[in-house]
N, C-alpha and C positions, 0 to 999 in steps of 0.2 A: 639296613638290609631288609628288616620286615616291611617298611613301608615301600621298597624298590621292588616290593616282590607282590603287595596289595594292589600297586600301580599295576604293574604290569596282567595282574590278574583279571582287575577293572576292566583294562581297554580290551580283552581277548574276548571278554562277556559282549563289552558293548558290541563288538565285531561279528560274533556269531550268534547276539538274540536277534536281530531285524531280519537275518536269512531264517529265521525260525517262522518269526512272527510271519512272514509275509504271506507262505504258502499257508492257504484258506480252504477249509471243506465247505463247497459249493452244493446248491440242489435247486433243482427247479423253480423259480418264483411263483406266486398263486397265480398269474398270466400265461404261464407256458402253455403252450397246447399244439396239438396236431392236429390238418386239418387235411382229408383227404377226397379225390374227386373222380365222380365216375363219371363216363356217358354212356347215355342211351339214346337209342335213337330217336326216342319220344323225349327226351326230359333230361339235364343234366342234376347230378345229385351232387352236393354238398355232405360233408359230414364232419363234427368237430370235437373233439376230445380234451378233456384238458388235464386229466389224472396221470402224468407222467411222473412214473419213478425212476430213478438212480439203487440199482441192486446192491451196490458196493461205494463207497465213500471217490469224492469225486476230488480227490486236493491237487488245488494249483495254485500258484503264482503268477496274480495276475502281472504284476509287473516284468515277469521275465517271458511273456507273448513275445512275440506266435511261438518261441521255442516250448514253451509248458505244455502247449496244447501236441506237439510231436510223441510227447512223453507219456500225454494216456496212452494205456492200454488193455483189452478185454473189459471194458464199460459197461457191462447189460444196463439197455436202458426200456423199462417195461411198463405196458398199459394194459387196462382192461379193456376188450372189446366193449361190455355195456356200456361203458362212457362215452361211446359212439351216441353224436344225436346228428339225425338229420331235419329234423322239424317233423317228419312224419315217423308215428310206433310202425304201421305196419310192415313199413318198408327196411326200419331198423331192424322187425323181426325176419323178416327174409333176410337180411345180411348176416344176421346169426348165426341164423341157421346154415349161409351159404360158407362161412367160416369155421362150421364146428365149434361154435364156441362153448357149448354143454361140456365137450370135452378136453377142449383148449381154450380157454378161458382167455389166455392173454398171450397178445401181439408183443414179443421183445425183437430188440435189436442191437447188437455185442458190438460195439465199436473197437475195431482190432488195430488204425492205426491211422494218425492223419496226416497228411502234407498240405501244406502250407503254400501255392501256387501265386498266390500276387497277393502287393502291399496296394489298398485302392487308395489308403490316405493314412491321416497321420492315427496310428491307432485302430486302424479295419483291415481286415486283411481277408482272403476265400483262398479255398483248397478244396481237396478232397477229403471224403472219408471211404476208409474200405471195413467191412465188416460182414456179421452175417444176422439175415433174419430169421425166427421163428413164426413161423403159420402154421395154424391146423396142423399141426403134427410134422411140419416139416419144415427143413431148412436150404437156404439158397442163398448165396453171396449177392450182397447187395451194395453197390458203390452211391454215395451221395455227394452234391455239389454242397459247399458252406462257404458262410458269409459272417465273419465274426468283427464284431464291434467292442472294443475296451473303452470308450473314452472316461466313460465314470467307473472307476475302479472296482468301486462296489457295485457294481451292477453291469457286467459284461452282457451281450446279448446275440445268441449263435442263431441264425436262420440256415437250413438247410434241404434240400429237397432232395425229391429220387422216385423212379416209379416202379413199380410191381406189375408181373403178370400173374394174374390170381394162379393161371393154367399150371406153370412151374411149380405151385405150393398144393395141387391136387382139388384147387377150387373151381368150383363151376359158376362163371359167372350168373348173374340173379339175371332174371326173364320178365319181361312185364308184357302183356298180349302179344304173346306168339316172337318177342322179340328180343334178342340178348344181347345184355349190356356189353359195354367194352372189356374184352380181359386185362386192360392195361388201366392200373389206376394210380394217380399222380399223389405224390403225397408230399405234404409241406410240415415242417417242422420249425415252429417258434420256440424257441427257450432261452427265454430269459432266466438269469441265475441269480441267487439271494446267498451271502452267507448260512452253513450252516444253524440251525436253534439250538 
């Protein structure tokens, strides 16, 4: 009897450690970054960041995509303005200042829910995201297109884009001789994911 009952104990473990094991706390690899793009009508600008954080712990299971990814929810995912470089300071420092970053330091955005829109292949799949961003002091729903790739398990890799009107967040787009930028800026999102450390 004891041993009909060690059996039976065994197989219930091995049954529910692998659904344990699988779900993984995820965080940005040291390649992730964001890269955002203005125009002007002299010059288009470039700028690229790569300090992305995850505010709260990120667990999924890659093997049970696209459905795990349904199941985030409220994700603040948050960066420093100064990690902005555009190849030129001065013009980083106009952005700054055009952001408030003295007193908003950092650009987040709360991932509040995603769907899952089309399968492109075996293991990649795009959707939406809806959520909201913080700027300078203010906030506005912000929808993005994504493009998720699982093929190496360990190492999923989500591309996403969306744009911003500065105007909506109380920013005044930056001026260079008598002339102002675009209030609309494109913004791209790479993040590659690493097991937690």
């Amino acid at each position: 009897m004891k041993q009909m009952c060690l059996m039976i104990l065994t197989v219930a473990v091995a049954a529910v450690s692998p659904a344990r094991a699988a779900e993984v706390e995820w965080e940005p690899a040291d390649s992730a970054h964001v890269t955002w793009y203005l125009h002007h009508p002299l010059h288009e600008v470039t700028s690229v960041a790569g300090d992305i954080r995850f505010l709260k712990p990120l667990r999924m299971d890659v093997a049970a995509l696209p459905d795990a990814l349904t199941t985030i929810t409220e994700l603040p995912v948050q960066i420093p303005w100064k990690a902005f470089d555009s190849g030129n300071r001065n013009r980083d420092a106009n952005m700054l200042l055009a952001v408030k970053a003295d007193a908003f330091p950092l650009a987040t955005y709360v991932l509040e829910r995603a769907e899952v829109t089309a399968t492109v292949a075996d293991r990649h799949w795009q959707g939406t995201f809806a959520g909201r961003l913080y700027l300078a002091g203010q906030k506005q729903p912000v929808t993005a297109t994504f493009d998720l790739q699982a093929q190496q398990p360990d190492a999923p890799r989500l591309r996403a884009r969306f744009s911003v009107d500065m105007r909506q967040f109380g920013i005044d787009p930056p001026r260079l001789l008598m002339f102002a930028a675009d209030p609309v800026v494109q913004v791209r999102v790479d993040l590659p994911l690493r097991p937690g450390r």
